[in-house]
N, C-alpha and C positions, 0 to 999 in steps of 0.2 A: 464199745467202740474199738476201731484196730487201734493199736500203736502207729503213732507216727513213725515212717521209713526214716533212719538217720542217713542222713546226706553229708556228703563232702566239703565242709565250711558252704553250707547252702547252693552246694551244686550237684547233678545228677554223675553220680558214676556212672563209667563205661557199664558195667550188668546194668543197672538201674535203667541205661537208655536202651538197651537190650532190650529189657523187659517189657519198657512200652512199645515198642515195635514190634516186640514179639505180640503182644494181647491186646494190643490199641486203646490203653489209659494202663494207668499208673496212679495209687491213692495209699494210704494219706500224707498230706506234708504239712507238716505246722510251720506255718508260713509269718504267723506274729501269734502272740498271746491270744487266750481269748477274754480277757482285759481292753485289748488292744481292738478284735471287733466288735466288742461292745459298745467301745466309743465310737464306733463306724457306724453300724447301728443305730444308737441315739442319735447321729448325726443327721441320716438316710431318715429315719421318722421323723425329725425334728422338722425335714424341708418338706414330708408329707403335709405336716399338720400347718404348716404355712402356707403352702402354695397351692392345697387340695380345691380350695374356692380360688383361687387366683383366675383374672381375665388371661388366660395363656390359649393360642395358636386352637392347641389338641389337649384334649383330656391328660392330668399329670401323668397317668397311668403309662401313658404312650409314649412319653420321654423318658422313663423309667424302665421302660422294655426293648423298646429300639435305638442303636446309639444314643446311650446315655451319654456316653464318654463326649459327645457333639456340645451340649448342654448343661451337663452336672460336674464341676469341679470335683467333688467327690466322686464321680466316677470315675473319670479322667488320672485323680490320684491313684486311687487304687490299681487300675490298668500299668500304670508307671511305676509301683512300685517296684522297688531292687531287686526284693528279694523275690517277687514272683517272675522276675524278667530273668534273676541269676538261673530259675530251674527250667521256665521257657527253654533258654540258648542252651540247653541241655539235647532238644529236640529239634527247635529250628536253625540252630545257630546264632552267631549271636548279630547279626541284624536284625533287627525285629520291628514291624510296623503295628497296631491298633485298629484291625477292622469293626469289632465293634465291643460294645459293654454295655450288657442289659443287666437289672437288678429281677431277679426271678421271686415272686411273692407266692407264697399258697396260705390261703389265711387259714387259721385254725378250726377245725372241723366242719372244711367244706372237701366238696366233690373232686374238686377240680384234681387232672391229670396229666401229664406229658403223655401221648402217646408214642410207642415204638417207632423211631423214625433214626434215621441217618442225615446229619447236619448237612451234608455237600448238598443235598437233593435240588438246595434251592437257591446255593449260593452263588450258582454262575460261574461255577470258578474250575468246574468240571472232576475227577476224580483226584485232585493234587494230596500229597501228603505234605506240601509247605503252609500247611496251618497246624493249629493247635486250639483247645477250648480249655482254659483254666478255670475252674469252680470253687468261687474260694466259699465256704458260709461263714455265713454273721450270725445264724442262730442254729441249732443241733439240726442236723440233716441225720434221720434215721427212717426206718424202716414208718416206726407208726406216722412219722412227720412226711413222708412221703417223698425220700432221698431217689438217686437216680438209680436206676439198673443199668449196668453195661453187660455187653454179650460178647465173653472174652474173645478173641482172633477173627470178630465180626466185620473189620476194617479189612481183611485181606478179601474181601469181596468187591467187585464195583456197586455203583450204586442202583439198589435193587427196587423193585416196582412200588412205588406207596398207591395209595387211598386221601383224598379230602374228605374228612370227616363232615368240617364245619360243625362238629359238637360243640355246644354252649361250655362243657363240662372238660376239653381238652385247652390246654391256655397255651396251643401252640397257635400262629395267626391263622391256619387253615384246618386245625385238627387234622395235619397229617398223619399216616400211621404207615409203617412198613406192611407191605401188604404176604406178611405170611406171618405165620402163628410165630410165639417165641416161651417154648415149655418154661417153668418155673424153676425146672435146675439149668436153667442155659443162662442164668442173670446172676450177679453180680454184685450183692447190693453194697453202697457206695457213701456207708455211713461217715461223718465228717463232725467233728467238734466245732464250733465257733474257732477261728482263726484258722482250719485245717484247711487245705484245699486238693483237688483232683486234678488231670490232666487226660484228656481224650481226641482219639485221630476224630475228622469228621466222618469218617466212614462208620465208625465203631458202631454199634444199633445199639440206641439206650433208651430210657424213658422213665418215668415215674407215678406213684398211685397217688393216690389221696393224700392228704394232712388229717389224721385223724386224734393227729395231738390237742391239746390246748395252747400252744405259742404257733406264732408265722415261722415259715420255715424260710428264711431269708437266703438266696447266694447269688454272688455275681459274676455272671458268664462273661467272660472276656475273649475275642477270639484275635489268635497271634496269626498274623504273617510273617515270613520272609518274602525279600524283595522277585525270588521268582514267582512267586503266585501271580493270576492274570486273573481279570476278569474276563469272559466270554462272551455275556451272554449281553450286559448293558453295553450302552458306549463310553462311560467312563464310570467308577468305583473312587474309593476314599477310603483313604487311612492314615491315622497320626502316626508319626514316628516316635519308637519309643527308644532305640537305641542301635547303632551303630550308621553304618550308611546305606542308604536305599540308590544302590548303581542300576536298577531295573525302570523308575520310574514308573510303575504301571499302575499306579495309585496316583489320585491328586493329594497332595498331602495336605491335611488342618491342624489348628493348632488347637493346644488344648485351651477350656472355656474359662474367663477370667474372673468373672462372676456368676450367678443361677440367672439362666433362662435371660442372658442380655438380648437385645433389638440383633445387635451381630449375628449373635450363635443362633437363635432361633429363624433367621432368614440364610443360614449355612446348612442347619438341620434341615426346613425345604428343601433345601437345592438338592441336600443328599438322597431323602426320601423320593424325591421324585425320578433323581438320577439311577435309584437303583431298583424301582420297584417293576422293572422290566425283567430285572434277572428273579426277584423274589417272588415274582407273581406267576412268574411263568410258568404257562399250560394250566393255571387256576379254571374252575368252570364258575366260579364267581367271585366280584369285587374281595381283596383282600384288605380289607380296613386299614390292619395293624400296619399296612406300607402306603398309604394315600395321604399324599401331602395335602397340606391344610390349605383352605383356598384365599 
């Protein structure tokens, strides 16, 4: 595994933000012990092995992938933590909103793959660089576990042609894929210890192979805003506040969820999913599940 980058009492120096600008991500940072996501971890299985038969809205899986942060106090924490939001305001500055926080699973010796894709494609929010995607893992992100590949200076491109797979075997909601090859020495790979975490523009072109390990390869995608990001494409977006002030308004703002899967947060989660699957669906040639609000 790399060395964690030493930082500035938990903040990015001037080089350090350099560098992600220059290559669009920045990795590793130990972000907490990995003590510390382990107990994230047992926590995140603990409400698996609870709620996996529960009568809920949508299959757990799907609140676990799309704004968790809407539904899962645990995710919500972790989005909020300090010390990921001290290296955030490294890149964003330090207003910072919560557009979303997915838990990304690859189970142990299966198939499944991210394919080569660029995050903005589908965000509605058109080529902005006022986001960020933080990856913190909770269990080893390595090459055989099937960590991410970045394609360094891939973000100073605009966003380039994809493909809908709809592969069973890509666990993005459309089997996206950047529609041009990406050689083996043009990647990056983006290994991470439990409690490590990474930071990537949404332009950057990344993706990931199989879990060929024996453990889940567990991390939580977080994605930052600042208050100039817009949405475009929906008629309204969402996002929590995580710290300083939102003078832009272009978000409706929620708050974080006070207990799992309450009547509230689960008829707020609708609203969102439905409000935004305008921007996320768009130009699909078929239904995209992972964003259809529950009826």
């Amino acid at each position: 595994m790399p060395s964690p980058i030493p930082t500035e009492n938990g903040r990015l120096s001037a080089a350090q933000t350099a560098q992600y600008w220059q290559d669009g991500f920045l990795f590793p940072f130990q972000v907490m012990s990995g003590h510390e996501a382990a107990s994230l971890r047992a926590e995140l299985e603990q409400i698996e092995r609870d709620w996996l038969a529960a009568d809920l809205p949508l299959p757990l899986n799907m609140y676990k992938r799309v704004n968790a942060h809407v539904v899962m106090p645990l995710a919500a924490r972790i989005a909020r933590d300090p010390r990921i939001l001290d290296l955030v305001e490294g890149v964003l500055g330090p207003d910072l909103l919560i557009w979303s926080a997915e838990f990304f699973i690859k189970e142990p010796r299966t198939t499944h793959v991210v394919g080569m894709h660029q995050d903005l494609t589908y965000w509605g929010m058109g080529e902005t660089s006022d986001q960020v995607t933080a990856w913190l893992a909770l269990s080893p992100a390595t090459v055989e576990s099937g960590c991410m590949d970045f394609v360094a200076g891939s973000h100073k491109n605009p966003i380039l042609p994809h493909t809908d797979t709809y592969s069973e075997n890509n666990l993005l909601s459309r089997g996206q894929e950047i529609a041009v090859d990406v050689a083996e020495t043009d990647r990056t790979h983006i290994e991470l210890s439990p409690g490590q975490m990474s930071l990537h523009h949404g332009l950057t072109i990344h993706g990931s192979g199989r879990n060929r390990s024996d453990d889940r390869r567990i991390g939580v995608a977080i994605r930052y805003l600042n208050p100039n990001a817009r949405q475009l494409v929906a008629e309204r977006d969402y996002a929590m506040p995580a710290r300083g002030h939102d003078a832009s308004e272009n978000f409706v703002h929620v708050d974080a969820p006070s207990h799992l899967f309450s009547p509230e947060a689960l008829a707020l989660y609708n609203r969102i999913r439905s409000d935004q699957t305008k921007a996320l669906a768009q130009g699909a040639s078929s239904a995209v599940p992972l964003y259809q609000a529950a009826g």
